[in-house]
FIROPA-302030 format. One line per field, with one value per atom (N, C-alpha, C): residue in one letter; z, x, y. Coordinates in steps of 0.05 Angstrom, whole numbers, plus 5000, padded with zeros to 4 digits. Example, Ala and Ser with C-alpha at 12.3 -4.5 7.8 and 13.67 -1.06 7.14 Angstrom:
aa (A | A | A | S | S | S)
pz (5156 | 5156 | 5156 | 5142 | 5143 | 5157)
px (5264 | 5246 | 5264 | 5257 | 5273 | 5258)
py (4886 | 4910 | 4934 | 4955 | 4979 | 5001)
// end
This chain:
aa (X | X | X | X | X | X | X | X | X | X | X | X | X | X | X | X | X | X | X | X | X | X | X | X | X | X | X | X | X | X | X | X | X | X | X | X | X | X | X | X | X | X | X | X | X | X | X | X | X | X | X | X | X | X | X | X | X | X | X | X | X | X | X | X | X | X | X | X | X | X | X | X | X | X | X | X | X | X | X | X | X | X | X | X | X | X | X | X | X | X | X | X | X | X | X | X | X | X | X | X | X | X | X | X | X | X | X | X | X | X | X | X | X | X | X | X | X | X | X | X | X | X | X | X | X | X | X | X | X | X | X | X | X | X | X | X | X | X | X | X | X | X | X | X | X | X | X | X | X | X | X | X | X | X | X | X | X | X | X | X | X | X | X | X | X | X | X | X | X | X | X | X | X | X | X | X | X | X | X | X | X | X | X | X | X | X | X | X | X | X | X | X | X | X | X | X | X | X | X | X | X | X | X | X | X | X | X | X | X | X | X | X | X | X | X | X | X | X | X | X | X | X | X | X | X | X | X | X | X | X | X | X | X | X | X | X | X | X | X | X | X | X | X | X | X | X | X | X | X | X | X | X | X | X | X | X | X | X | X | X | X | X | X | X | X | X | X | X | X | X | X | X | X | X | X | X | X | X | X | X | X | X | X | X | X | X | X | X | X | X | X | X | X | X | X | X | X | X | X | X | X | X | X | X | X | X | X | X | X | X | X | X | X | X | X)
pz (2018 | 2003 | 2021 | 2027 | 2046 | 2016 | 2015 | 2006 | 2019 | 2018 | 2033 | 2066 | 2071 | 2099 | 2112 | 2138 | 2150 | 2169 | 2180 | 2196 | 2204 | 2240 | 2253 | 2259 | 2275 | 2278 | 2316 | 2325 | 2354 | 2372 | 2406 | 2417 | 2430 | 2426 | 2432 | 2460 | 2459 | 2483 | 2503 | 2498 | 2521 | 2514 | 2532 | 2534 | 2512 | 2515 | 2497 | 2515 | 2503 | 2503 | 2501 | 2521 | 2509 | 2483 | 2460 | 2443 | 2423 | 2431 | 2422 | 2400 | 2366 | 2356 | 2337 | 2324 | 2300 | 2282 | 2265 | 2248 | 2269 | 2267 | 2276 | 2257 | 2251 | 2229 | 2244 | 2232 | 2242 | 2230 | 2213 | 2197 | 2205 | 2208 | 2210 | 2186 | 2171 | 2150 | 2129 | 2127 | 2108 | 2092 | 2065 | 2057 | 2060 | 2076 | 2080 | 2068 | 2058 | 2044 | 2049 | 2054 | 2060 | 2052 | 2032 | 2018 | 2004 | 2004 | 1994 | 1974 | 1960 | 1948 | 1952 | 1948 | 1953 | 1940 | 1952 | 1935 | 1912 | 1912 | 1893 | 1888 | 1871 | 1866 | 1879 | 1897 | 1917 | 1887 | 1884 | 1867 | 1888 | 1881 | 1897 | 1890 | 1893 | 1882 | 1905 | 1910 | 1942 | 1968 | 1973 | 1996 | 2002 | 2031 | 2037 | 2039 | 2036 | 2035 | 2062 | 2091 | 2108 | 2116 | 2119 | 2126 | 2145 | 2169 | 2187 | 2201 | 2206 | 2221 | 2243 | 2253 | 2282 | 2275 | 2277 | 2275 | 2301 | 2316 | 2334 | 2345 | 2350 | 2333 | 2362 | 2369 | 2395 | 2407 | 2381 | 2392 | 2381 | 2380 | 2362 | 2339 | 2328 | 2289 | 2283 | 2275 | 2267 | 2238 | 2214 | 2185 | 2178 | 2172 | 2153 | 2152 | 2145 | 2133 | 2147 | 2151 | 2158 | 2145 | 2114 | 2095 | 2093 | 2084 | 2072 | 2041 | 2029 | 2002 | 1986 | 1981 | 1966 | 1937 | 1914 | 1897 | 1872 | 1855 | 1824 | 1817 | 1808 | 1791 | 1760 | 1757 | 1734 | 1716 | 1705 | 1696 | 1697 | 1693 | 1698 | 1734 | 1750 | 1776 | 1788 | 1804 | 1803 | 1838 | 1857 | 1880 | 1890 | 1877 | 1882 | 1878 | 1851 | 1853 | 1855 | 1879 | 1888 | 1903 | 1884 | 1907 | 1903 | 1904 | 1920 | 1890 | 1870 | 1847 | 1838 | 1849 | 1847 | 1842 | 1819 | 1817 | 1843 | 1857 | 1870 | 1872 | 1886 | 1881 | 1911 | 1929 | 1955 | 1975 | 1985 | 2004 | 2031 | 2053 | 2076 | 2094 | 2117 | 2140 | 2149 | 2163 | 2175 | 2160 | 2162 | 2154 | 2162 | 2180 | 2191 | 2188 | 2181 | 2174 | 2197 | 2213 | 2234 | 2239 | 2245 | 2249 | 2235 | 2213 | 2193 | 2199 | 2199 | 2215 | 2202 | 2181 | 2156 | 2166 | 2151 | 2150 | 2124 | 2107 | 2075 | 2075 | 2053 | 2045 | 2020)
px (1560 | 1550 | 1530 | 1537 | 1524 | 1507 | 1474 | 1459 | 1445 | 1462 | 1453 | 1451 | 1448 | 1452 | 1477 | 1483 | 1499 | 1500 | 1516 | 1514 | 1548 | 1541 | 1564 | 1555 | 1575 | 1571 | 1580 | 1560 | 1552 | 1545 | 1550 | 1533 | 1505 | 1486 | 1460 | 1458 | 1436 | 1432 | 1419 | 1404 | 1383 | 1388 | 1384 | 1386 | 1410 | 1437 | 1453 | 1467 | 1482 | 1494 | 1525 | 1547 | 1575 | 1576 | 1596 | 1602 | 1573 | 1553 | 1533 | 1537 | 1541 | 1536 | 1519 | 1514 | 1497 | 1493 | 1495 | 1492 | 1480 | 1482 | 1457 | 1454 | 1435 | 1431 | 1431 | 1453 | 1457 | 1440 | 1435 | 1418 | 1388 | 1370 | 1338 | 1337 | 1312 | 1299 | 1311 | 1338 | 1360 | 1352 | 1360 | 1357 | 1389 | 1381 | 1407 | 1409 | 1437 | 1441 | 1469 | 1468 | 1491 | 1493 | 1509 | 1512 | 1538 | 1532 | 1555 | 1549 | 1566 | 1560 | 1565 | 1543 | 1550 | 1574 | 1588 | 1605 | 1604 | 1573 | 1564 | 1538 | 1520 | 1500 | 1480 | 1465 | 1449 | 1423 | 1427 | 1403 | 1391 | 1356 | 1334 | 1333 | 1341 | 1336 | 1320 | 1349 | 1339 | 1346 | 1360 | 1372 | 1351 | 1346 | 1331 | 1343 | 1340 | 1355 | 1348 | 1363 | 1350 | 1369 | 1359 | 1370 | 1356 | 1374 | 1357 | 1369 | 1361 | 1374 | 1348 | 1366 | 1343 | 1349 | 1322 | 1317 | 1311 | 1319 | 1317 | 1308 | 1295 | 1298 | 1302 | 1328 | 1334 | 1317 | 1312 | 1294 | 1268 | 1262 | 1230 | 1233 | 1212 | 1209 | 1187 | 1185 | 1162 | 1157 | 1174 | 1164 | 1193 | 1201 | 1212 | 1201 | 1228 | 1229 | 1257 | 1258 | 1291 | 1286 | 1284 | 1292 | 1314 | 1314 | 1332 | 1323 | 1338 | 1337 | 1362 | 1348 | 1367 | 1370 | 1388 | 1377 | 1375 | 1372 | 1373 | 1396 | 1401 | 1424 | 1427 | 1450 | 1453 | 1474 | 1485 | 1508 | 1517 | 1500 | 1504 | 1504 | 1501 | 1491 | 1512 | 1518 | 1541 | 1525 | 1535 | 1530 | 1536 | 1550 | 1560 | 1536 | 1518 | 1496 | 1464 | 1470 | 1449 | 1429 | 1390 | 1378 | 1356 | 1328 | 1302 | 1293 | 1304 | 1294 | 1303 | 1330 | 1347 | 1334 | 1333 | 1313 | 1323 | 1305 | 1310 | 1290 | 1301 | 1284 | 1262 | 1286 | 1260 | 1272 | 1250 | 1256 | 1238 | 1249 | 1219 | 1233 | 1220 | 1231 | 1202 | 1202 | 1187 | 1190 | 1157 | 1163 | 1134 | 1137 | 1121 | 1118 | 1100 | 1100 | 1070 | 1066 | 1041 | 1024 | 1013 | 0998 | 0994 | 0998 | 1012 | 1034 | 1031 | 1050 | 1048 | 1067 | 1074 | 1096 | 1084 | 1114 | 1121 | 1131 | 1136 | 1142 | 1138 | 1155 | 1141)
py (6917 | 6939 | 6955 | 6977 | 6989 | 7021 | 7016 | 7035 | 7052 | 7078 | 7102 | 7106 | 7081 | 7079 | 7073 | 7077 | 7062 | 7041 | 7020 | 7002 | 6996 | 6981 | 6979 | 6954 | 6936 | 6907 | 6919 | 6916 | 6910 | 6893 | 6892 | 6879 | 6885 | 6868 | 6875 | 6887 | 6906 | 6926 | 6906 | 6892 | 6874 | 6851 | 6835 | 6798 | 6795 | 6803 | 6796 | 6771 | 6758 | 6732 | 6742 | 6726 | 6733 | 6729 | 6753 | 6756 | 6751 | 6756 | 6756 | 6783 | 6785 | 6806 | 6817 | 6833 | 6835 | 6865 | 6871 | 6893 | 6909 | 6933 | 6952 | 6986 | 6983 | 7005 | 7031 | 7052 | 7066 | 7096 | 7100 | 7112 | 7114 | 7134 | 7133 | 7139 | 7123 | 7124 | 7116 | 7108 | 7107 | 7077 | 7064 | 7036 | 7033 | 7005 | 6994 | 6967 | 6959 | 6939 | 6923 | 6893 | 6883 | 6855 | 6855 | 6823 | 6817 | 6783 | 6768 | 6744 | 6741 | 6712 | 6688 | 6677 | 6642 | 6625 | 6612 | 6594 | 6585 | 6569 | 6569 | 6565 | 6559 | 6559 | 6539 | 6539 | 6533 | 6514 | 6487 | 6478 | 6456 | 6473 | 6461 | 6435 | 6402 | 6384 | 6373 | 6355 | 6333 | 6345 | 6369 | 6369 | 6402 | 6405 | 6429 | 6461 | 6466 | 6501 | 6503 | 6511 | 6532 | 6554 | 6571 | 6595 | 6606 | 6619 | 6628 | 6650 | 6678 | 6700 | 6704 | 6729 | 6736 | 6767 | 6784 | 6817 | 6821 | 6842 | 6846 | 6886 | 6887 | 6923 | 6930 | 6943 | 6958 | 6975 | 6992 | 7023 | 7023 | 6991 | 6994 | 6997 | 7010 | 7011 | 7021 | 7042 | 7056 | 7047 | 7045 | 7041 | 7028 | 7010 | 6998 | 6973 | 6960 | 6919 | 6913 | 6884 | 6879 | 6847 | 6847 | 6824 | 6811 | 6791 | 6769 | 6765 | 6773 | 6766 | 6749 | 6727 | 6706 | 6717 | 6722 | 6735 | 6715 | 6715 | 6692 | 6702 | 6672 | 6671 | 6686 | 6703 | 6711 | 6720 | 6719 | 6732 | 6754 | 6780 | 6803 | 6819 | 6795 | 6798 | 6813 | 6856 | 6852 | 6866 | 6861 | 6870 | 6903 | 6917 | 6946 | 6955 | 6944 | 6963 | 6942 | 6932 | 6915 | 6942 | 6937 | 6954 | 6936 | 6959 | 6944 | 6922 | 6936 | 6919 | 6900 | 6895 | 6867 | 6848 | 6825 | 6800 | 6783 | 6776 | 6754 | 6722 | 6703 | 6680 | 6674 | 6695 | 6682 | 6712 | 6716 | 6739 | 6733 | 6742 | 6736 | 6761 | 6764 | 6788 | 6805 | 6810 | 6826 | 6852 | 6875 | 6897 | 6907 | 6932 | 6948 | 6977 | 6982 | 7010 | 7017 | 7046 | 7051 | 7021 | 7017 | 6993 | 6973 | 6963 | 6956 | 6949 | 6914 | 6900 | 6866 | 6855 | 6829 | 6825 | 6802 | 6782 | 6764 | 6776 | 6774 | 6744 | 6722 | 6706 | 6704)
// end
């Protein structure tokens, strides 16, 4: 699901690796969005959740975020119109806006 923005699947401009690839947002200023569903439902008991990506910003970053959002489970959950208000259960990513510079979890 791509929101308002666009994105192409590339290889990285610097220190890339063979077949090294990754999204790259093609849009300035645009909200971009890209997701899928789990098999199935991920329950916190005995076993650990990890998930792990790498942001890498080609041309720098003056003001956005580049999140991971896991979202809650729900019945009505439909991804076409997944945005910033989507419930979710865990989100983390970097997000920098002028000097003003987090790292969400």
């Amino acid at each position: 699901v791509c929101v308002l923005g666009r994105w192409e699947v590339e290889e990285l401009k610097e220190n890339a690796m063979p077949g090294d690839r990754g999204l790259v947002l093609k849009s300035v200023a645009k909200y971009h969005a890209i997701s899928a569903m789990l098999k199935r439902a991920f329950v916190f008991d005995d076993k650990p959740l990890i998930v792990q990506y790498e942001v890498n910003f080609q041309k720098g970053i003056d003001c956005g975020g580049a999140y991971i959002k896991l979202l809650s489970s729900s019945s009505d959950l439909n991804l076409e119109y997944f945005f910033d208000k989507t419930p979710y259960t865990i989100m983390f990513g970097p997000d920098k806006c002028g000097e003003d510079y987090k790292l969400h979890f």
